[in-house]
PyMOL CGO cylinders between C-alpha atoms (Angstrom):
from pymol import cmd
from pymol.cgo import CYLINDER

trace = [
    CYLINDER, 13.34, 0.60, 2.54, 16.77, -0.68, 2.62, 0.3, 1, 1, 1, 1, 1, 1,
    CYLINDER, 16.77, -0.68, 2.62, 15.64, -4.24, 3.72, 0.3, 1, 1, 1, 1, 1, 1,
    CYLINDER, 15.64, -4.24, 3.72, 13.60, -4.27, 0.31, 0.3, 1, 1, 1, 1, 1, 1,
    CYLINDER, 13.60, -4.27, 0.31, 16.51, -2.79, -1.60, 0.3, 1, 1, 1, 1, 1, 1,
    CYLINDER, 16.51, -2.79, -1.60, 18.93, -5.84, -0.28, 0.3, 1, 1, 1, 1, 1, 1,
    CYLINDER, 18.93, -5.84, -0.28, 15.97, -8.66, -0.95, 0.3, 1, 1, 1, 1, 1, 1,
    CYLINDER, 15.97, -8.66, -0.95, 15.36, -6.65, -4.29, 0.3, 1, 1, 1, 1, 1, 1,
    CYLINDER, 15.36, -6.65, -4.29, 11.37, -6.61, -3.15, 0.3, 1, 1, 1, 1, 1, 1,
    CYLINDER, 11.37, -6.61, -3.15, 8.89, -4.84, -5.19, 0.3, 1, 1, 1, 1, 1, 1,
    CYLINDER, 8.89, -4.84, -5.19, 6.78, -2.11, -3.69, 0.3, 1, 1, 1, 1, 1, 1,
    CYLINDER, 6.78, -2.11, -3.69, 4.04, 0.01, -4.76, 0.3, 1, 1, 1, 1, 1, 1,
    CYLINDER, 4.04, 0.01, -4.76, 3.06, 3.56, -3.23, 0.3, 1, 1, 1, 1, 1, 1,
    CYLINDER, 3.06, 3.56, -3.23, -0.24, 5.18, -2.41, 0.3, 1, 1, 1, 1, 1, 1,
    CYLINDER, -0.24, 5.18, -2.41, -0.44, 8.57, -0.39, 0.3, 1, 1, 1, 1, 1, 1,
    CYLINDER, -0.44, 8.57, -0.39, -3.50, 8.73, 1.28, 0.3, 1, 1, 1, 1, 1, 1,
    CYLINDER, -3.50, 8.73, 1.28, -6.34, 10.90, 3.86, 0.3, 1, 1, 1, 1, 1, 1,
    CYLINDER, -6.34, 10.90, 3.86, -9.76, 11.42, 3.09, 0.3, 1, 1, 1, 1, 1, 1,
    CYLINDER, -9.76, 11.42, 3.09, -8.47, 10.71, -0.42, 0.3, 1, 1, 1, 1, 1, 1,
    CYLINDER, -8.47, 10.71, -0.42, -5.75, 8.24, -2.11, 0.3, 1, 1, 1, 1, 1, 1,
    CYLINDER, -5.75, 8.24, -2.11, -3.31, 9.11, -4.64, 0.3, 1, 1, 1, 1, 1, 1,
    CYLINDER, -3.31, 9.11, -4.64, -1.64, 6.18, -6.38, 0.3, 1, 1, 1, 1, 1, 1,
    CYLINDER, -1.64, 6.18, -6.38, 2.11, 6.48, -7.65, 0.3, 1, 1, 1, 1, 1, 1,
    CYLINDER, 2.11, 6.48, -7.65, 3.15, 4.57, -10.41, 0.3, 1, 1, 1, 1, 1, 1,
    CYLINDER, 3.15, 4.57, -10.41, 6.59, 4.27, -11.90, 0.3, 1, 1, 1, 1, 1, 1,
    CYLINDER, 6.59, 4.27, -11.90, 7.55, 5.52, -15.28, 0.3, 1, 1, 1, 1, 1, 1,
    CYLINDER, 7.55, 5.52, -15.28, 6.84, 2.63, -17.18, 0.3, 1, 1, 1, 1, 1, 1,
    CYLINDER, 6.84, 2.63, -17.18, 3.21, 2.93, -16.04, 0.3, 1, 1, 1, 1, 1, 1,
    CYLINDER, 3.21, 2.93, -16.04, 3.42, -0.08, -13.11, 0.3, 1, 1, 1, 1, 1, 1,
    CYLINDER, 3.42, -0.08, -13.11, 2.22, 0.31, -9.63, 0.3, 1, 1, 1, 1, 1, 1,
    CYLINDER, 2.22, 0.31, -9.63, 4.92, -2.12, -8.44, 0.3, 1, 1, 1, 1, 1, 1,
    CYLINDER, 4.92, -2.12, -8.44, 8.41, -0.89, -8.48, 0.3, 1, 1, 1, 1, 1, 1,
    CYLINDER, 8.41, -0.89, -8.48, 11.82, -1.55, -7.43, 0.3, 1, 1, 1, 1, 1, 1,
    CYLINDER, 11.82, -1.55, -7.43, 12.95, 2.49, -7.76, 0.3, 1, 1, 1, 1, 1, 1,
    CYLINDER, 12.95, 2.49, -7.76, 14.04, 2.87, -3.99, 0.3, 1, 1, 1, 1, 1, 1,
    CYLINDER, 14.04, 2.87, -3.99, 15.55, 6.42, -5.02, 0.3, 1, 1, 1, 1, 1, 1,
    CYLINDER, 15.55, 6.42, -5.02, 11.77, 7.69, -6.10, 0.3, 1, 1, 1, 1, 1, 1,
    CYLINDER, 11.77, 7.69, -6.10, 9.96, 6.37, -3.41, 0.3, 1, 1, 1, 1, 1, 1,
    CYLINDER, 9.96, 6.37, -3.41, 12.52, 8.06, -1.09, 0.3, 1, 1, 1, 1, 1, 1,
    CYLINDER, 12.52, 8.06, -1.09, 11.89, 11.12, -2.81, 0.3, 1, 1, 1, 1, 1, 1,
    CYLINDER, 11.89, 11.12, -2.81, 7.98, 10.58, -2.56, 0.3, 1, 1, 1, 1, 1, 1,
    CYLINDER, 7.98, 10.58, -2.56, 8.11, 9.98, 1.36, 0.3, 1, 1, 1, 1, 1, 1,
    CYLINDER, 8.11, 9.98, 1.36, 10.68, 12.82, 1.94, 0.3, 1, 1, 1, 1, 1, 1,
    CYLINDER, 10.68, 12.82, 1.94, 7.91, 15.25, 0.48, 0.3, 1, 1, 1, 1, 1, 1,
    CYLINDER, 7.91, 15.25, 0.48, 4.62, 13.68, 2.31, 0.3, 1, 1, 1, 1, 1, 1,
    CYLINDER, 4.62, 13.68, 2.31, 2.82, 16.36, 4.14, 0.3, 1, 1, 1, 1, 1, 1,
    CYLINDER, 2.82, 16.36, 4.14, 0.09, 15.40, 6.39, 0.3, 1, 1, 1, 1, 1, 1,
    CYLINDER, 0.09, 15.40, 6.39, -3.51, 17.28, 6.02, 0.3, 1, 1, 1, 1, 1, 1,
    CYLINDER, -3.51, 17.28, 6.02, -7.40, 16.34, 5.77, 0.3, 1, 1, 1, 1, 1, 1,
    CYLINDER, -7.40, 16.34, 5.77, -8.93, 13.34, 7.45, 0.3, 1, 1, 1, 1, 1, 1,
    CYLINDER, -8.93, 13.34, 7.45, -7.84, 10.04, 7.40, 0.3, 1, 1, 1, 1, 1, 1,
    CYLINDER, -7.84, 10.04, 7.40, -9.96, 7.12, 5.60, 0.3, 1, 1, 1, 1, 1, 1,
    CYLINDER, -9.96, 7.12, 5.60, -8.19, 3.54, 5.50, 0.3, 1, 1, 1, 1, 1, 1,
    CYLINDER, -8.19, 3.54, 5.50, -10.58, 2.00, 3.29, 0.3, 1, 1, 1, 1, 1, 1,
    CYLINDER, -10.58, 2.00, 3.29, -9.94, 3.55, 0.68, 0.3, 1, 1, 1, 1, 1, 1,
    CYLINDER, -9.94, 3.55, 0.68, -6.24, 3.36, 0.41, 0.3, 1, 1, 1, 1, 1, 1,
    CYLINDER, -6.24, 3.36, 0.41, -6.68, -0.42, 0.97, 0.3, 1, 1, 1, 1, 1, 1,
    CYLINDER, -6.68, -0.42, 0.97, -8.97, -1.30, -2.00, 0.3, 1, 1, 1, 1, 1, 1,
    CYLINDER, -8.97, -1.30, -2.00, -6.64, -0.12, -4.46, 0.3, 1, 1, 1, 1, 1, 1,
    CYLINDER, -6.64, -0.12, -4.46, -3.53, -1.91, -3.56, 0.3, 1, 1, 1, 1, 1, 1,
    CYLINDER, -3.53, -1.91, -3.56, -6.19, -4.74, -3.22, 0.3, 1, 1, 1, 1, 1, 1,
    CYLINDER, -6.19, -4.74, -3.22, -6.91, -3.89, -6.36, 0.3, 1, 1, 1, 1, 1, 1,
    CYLINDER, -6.91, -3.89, -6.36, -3.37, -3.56, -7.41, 0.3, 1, 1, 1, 1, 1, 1,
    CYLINDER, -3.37, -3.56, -7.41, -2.15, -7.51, -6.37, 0.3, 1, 1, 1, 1, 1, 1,
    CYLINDER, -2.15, -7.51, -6.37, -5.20, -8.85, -7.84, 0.3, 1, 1, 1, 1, 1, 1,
    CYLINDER, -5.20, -8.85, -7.84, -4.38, -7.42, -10.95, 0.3, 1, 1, 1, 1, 1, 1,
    CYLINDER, -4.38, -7.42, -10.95, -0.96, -8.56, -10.54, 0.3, 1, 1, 1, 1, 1, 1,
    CYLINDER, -0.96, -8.56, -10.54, -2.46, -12.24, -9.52, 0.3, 1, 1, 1, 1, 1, 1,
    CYLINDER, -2.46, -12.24, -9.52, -4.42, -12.42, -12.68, 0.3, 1, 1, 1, 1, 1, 1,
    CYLINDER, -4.42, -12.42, -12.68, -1.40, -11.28, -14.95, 0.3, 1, 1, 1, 1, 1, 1,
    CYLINDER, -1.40, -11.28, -14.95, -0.33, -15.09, -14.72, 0.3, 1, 1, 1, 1, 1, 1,
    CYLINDER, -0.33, -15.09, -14.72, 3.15, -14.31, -13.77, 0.3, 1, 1, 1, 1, 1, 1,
    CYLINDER, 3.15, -14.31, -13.77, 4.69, -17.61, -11.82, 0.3, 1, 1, 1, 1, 1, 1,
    CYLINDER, 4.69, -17.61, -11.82, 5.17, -15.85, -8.64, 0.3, 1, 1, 1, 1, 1, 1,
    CYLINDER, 5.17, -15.85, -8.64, 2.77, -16.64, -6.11, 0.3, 1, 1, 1, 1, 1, 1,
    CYLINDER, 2.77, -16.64, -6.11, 1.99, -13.89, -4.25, 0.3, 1, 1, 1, 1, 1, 1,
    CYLINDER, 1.99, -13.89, -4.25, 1.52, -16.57, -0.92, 0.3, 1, 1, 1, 1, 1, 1,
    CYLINDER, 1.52, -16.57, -0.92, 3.46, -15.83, 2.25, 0.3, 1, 1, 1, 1, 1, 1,
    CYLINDER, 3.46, -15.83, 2.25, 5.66, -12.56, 0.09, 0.3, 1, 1, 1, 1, 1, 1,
    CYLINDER, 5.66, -12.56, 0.09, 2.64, -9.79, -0.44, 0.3, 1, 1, 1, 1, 1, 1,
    CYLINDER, 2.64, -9.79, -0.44, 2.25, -7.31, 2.37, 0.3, 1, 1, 1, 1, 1, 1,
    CYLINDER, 2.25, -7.31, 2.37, 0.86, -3.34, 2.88, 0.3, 1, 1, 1, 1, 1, 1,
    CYLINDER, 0.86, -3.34, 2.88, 2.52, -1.52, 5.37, 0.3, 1, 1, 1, 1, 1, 1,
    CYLINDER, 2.52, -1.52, 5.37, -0.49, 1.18, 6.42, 0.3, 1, 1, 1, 1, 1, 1,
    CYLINDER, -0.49, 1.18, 6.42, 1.46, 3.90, 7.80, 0.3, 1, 1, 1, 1, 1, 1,
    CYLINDER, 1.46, 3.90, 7.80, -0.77, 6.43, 9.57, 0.3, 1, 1, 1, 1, 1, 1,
    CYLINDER, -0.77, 6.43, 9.57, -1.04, 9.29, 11.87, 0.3, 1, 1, 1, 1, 1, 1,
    CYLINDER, -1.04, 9.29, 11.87, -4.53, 9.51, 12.88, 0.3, 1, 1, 1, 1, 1, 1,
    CYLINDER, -4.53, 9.51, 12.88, -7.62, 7.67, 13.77, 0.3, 1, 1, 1, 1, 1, 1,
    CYLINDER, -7.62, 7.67, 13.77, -10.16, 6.37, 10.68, 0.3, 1, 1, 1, 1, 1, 1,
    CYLINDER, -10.16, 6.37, 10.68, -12.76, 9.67, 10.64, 0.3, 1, 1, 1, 1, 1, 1,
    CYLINDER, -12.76, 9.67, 10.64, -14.21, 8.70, 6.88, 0.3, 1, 1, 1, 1, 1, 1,
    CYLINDER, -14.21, 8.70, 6.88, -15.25, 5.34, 5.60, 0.3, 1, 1, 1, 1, 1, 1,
    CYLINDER, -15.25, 5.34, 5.60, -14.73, 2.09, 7.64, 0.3, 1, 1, 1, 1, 1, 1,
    CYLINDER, -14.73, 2.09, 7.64, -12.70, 2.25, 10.58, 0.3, 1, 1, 1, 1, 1, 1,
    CYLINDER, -12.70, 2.25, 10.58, -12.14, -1.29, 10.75, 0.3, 1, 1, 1, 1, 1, 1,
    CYLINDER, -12.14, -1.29, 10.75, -11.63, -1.90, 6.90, 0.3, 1, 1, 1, 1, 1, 1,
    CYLINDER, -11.63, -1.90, 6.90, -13.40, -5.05, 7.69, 0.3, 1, 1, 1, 1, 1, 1,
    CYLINDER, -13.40, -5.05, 7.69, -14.06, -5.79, 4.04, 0.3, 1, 1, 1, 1, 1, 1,
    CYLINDER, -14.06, -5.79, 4.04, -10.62, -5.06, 2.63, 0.3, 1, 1, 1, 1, 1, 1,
    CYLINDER, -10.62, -5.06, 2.63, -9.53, -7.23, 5.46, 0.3, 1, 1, 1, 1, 1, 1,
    CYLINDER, -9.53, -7.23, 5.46, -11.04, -9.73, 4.40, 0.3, 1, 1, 1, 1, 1, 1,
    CYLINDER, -11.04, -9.73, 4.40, -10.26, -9.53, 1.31, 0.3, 1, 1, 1, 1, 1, 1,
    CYLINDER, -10.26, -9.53, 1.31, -6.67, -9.24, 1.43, 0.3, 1, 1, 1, 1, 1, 1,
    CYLINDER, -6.67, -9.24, 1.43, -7.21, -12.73, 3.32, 0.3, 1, 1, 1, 1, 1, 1,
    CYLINDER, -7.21, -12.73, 3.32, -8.42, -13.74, 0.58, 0.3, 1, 1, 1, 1, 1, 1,
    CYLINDER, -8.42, -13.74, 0.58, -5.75, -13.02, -1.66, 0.3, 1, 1, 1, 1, 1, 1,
    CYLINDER, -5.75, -13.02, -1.66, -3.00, -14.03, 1.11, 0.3, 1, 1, 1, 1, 1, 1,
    CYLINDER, -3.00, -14.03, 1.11, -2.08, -10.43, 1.51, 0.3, 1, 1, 1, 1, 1, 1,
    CYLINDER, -2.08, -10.43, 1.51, -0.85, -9.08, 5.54, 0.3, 1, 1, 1, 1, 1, 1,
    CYLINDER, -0.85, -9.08, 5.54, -1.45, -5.91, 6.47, 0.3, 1, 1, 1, 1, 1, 1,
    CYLINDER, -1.45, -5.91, 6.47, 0.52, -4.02, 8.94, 0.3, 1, 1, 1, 1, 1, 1,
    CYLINDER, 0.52, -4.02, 8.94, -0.49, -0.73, 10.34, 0.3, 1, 1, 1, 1, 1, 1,
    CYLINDER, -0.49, -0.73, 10.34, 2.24, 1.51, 12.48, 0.3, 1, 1, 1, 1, 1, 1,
    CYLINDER, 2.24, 1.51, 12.48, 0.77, 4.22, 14.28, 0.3, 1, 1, 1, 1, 1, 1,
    CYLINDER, 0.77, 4.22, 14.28, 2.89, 8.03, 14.32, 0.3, 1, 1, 1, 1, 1, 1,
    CYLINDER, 2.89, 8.03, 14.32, 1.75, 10.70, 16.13, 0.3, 1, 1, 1, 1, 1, 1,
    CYLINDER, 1.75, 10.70, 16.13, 0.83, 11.94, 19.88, 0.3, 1, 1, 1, 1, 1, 1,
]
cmd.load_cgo(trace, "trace")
């Protein structure tokens, strides 16, 4: 968080298990640059249910293609990334994601996944 607080990076914020729940900032945008509330968010997380990455995925998918169609002059090339932060094993939808995958490809979007747990 503090790296994207010096570079002054955007984020946006989904919670997520067998279901997603997208965060968006008071002005009604997914993307943000309010490092205090997504502190706040993460300090709260509780883990419970099952864990399903597809789903998760297609709506920040969904999230920079909106943002890619807005027009803005910023290509999202090379700077877009979702950090999947998880602490279990896929047990609902695809566990590869192939098609988000693929279609963050698409839009030039890496995904990173980081594992916590036993």
């Amino acid at each position: 968080l503090e790296a994207c607080r010096e570079r002054d990076m955007s984020f946006g914020y989904i919670e997520f298990n067998h279901h997603s729940k997208k965060f968006r900032g008071a002005d009604g945008s997914f993307f943000s640059t309010d490092y205090e509330a997504l502190c706040s968010l993460a300090m709260r997380l509780q883990c419970n249910g099952w864990t399903n990455y597809s789903k998760p995925l297609q709506e920040v998918l969904e999230e920079f293609q909106a943002f890619s169609l807005k027009g803005t002059d910023r290509s999202l090339r090379g700077q877009a990334h979702v950090l999947l932060i998880t602490d279990g094993v896929p047990t609902h939808g695809d566990p590869t994601a192939h098609q988000e995958r693929a279609w963050a490809q698409q839009l030039g979007i890496v995904i990173h996944s980081v594992y916590l747990g036993w």
